[in-house]
DRENZAKOL-366440 format. One line per field, with one value per atom (N, C-alpha, C): residue in one letter; atom name; x, y, z. Coordinates in steps of 0.2 Angstrom, whole numbers. Each point is the difference from the previous one (the first is absolute). Layout:
BEGIN
rest <- A|... .
atom <- CA|... .
east <- X|... .
north <- Y|... .
up <- Z|... .
END
This chain:
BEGIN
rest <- X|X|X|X|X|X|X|X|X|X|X|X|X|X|X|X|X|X|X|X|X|X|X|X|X|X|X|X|X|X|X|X|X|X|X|X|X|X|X|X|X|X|X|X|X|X|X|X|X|X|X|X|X|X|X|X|X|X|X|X|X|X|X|X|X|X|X|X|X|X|X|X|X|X|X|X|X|X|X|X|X|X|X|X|X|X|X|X|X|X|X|X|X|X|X|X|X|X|X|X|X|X|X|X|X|X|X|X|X|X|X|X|X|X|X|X|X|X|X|X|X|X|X|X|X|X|X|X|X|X|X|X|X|X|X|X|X|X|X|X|X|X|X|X|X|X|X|X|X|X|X|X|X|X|X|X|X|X|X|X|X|X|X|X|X|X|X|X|X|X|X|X|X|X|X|X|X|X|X|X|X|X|X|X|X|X|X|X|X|X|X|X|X|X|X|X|X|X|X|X|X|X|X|X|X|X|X|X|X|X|X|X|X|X|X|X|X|X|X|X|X|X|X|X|X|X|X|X|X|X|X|X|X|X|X|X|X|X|X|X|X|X|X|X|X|X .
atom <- N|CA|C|N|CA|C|N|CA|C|N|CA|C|N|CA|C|N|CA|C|N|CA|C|N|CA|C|N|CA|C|N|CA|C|N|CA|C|N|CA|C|N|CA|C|N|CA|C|N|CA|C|N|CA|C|N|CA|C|N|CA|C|N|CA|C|N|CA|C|N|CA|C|N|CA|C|N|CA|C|N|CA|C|N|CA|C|N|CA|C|N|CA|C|N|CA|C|N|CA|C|N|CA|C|N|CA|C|N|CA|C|N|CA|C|N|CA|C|N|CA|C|N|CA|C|N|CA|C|N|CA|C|N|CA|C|N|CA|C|N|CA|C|N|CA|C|N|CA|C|N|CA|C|N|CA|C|N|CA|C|N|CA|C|N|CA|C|N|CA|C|N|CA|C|N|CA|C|N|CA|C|N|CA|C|N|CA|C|N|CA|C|N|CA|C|N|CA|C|N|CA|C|N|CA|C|N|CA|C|N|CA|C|N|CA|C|N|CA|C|N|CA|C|N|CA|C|N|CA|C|N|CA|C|N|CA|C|N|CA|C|N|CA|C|N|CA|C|N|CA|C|N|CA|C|N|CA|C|N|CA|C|N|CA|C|N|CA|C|N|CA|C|N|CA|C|N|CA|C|N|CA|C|N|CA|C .
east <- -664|6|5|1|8|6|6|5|5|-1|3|-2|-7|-4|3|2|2|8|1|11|-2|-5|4|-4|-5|-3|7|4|3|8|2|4|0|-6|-2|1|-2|-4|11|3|6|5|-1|4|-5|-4|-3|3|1|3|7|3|5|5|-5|2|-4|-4|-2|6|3|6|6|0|8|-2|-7|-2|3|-5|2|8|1|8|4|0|5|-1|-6|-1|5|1|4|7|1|6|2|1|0|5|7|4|-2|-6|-2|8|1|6|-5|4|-1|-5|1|-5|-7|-5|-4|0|1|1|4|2|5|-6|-3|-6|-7|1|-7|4|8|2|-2|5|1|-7|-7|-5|-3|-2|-2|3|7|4|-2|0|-1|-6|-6|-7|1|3|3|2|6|6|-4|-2|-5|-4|-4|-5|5|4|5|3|3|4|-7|-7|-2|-6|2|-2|5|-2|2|4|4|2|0|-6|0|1|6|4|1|-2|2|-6|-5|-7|0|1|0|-7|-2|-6|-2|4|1|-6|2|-5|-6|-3|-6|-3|3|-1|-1|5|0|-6|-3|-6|-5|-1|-5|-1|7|0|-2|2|-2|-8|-4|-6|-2|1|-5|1|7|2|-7|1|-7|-5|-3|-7|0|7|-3|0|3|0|-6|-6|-4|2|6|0|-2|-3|-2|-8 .
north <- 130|5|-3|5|-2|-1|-3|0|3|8|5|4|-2|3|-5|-4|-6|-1|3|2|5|6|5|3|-4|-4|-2|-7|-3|7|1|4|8|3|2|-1|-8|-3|-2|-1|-3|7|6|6|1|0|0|-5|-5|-5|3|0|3|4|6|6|-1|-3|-1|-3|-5|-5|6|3|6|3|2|6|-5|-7|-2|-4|0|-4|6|6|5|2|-2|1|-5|-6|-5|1|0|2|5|6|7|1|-5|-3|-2|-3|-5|-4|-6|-5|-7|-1|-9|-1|-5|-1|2|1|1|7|5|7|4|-4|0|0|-3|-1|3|5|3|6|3|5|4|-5|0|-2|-1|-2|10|-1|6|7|1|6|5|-4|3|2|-1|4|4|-1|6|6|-3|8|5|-1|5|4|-3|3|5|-2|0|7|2|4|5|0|6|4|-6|1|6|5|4|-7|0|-1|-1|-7|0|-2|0|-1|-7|-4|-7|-4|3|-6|2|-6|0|-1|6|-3|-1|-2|-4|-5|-5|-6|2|6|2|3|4|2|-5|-7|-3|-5|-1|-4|4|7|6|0|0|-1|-6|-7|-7|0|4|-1|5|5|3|-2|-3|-3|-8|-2|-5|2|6|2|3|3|4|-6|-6|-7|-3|0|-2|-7|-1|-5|-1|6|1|0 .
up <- -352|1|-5|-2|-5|3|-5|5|1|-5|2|9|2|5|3|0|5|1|-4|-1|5|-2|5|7|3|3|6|-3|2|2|-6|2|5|0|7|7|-2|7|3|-6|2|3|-4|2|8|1|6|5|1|4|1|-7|1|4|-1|3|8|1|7|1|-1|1|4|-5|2|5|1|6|7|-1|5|2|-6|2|2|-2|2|9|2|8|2|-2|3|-2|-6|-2|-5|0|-4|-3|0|-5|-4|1|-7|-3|6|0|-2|-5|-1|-6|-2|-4|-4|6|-1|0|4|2|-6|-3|-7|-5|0|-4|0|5|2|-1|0|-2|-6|-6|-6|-2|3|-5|2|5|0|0|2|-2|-7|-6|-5|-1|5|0|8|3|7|-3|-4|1|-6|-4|-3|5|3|5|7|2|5|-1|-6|-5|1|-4|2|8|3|7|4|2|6|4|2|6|7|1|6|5|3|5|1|4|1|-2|-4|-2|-6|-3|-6|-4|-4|-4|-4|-3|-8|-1|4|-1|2|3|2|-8|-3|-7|-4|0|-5|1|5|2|-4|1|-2|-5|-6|-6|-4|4|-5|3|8|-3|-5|-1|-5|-7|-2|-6|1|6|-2|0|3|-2|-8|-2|-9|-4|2|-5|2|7|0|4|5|0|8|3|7|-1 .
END
């Protein structure tokens, strides 16, 4: 495996951690206050508000991250890396 396949491998596996990180921090804290909640904003925000912007509107559940999970797998299935 090369280490392009292994860069994006890793970077999947880390956008995935990620954004599970926010689904679950926002149950606790849905200010995303402090440090870390700072940092599960600003990292995955700029892959939310795209997705977010062309969803309908639906009311208090947000499905953003639901999409963005749907997307990063089929981006590793057409790279081959699922």
């Amino acid at each position: 495996m090369g280490f392009v396949a292994v860069f994006l491998r890793f970077l999947l596996l880390a956008l995935y951690v990620v954004l599970l990180g926010r689904v679950l921090y926002s149950w606790i804290n849905p200010r995303f206050e402090g440090p870390l909640g700072r940092f599960l904003f600003d990292v995955t925000e700029p892959i939310l508000r795209p997705i977010r912007r062309a969803l309908p509107h639906g009311g208090a559940i947000d499905w953003s991250p639901l999409i963005a999970f749907l997307v990063l797998s089929v981006v590793a299935g057409l790279v081959g890396l699922r």
